[in-house]
N, C-alpha and C positions, 0 to 999 in steps of 0.2 A: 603588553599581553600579561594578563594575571598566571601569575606560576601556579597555580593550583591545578590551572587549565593544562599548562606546559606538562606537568607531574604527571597529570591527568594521561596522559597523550602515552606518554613513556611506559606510566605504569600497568596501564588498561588495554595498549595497541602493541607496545614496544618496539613505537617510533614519535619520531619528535613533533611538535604540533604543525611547523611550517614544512613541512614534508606531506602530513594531509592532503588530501581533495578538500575543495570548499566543503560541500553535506558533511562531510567527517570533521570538521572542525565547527562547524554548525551546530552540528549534536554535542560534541564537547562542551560547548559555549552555553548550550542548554544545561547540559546534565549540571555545568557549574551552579548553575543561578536558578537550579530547580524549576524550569520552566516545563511546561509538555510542548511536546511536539507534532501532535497527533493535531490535525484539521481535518475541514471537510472539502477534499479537494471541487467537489460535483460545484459547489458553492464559489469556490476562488477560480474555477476556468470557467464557465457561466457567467458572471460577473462580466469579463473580457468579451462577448461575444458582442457582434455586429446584429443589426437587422439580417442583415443579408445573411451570417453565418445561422443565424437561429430557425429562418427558411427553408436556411438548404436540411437542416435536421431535419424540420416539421416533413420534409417533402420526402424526405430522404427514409423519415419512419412510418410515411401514410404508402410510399412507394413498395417497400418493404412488408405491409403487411396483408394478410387474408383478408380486411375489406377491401383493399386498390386489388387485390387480385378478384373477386367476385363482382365489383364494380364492374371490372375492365373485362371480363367473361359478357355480362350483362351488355354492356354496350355493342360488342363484337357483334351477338349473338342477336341485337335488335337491329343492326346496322346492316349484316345480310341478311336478316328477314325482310327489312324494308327492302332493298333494294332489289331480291329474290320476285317479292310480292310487287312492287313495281313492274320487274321485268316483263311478268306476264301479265300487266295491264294496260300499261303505257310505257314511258321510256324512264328508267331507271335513271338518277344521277349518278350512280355508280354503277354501273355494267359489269357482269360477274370478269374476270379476274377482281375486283375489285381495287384497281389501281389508285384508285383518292383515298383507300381507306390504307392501303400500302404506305402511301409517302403519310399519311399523319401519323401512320407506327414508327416509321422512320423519324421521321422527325420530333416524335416524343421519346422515342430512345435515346437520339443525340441531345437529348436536351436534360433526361433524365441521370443520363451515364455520368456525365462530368457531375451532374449538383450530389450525387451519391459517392462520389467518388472524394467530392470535397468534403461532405461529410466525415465519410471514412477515413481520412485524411486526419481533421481535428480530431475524432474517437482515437483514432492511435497517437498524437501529439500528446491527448490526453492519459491514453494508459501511459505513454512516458514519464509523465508529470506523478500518475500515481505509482508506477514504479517506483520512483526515485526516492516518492514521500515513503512507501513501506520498507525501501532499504534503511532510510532515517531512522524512523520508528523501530524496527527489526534492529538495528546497530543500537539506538539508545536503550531500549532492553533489556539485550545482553549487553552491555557494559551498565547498566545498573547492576544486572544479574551477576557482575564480575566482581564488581563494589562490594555487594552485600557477602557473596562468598568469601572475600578476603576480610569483613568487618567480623564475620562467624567464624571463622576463622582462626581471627584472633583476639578476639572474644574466647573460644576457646584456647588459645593459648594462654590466656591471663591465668584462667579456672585451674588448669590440668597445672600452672605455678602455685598457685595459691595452695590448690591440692597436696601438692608435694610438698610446699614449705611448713602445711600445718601437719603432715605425714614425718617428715622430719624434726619439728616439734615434738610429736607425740613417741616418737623412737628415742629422741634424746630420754622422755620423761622416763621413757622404762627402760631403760639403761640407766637413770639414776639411782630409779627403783628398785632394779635387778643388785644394784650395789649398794644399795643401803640395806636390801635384804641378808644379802651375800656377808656383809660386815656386821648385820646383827647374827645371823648364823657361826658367825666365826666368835664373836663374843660369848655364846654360850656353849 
């Protein structure tokens, strides 16, 4: 393991690097070798998806929204008209309770409930995956943000030396000065 990384660890966390979580020594490893960190998570979990998982989304975002709810008004709403307007002409396939139109709700809720649920399932595996990336991202940050404060830092400490050593310089001169005046004052 490169010490710079180890230093890195001590001086940045104030602890050692193999005491880290993996992500935390992850980032370290970046910030070494100046890499970013930042991706597009939507991109790397997409990528992994099955047919079947990419369905159960499609299904799971047409189920979830104001057309599949206007749709499914519309159909209700044709399904006892017809059978209403049947009833009083000839014999209905569905006779008011409207029992066949029951078990096909039934049976599209059991069917809808699990593939929504697997959805929802991958969406939060996935805000996991983006949690974890923004804790990265958020740590490598601020530990840049820590770098640069201690490089300004001392950066300024070089200046406020320098200051002083040429402040010191110039006190020396006029103290020489102050004594060459003082001795030419005492000569006359």
């Amino acid at each position: 393991m490169d010490d710079t990384i180890k230093e890195m660890a001590i001086r940045l966390l104030n602890t050692g690097y193999d005491d880290l979580p993996p992500h935390e020594q992850r980032v370290l490893r970046r910030i070494a070798k100046r890499i970013a960190i930042s991706e597009n998570i939507n991109t790397r979990f997409n990528d992994n998806l099955t047919f079947g998982q990419r369905m159960a989304d499609r299904v799971a975002a047409f189920g979830g929204s104001w057309s599949f709810i206007i749709l499914f008004a519309v159909v209700l709403l044709v399904w006892v008209s017809m059978n209403a307007w049947f009833l009083a002409r000839v014999d209905a396939f569905d006779p008011y309770p409207f029992i066949f139109l029951n078990l096909i709700l039934s049976m599209l809720a059991a069917i809808q409930a699990p593939i929504i649920m697997m959805s929802q399932n991958r969406q939060a595996a996935k805000d996991r995956v983006e949690v974890n990336h923004d804790y990265e991202v958020n740590l490598k940050a601020e530990l840049e943000i820590m770098s640069l404060h201690e490089k300004f830092d001392e950066l300024q400490q070089h200046q406020l030396e320098a200051i002083l050593q040429k402040q010191n310089e110039q006190l020396e001169e006029l103290r020489q000065l102050s004594q060459k005046l003082d001795e030419d004052n005492r000569k006359k």
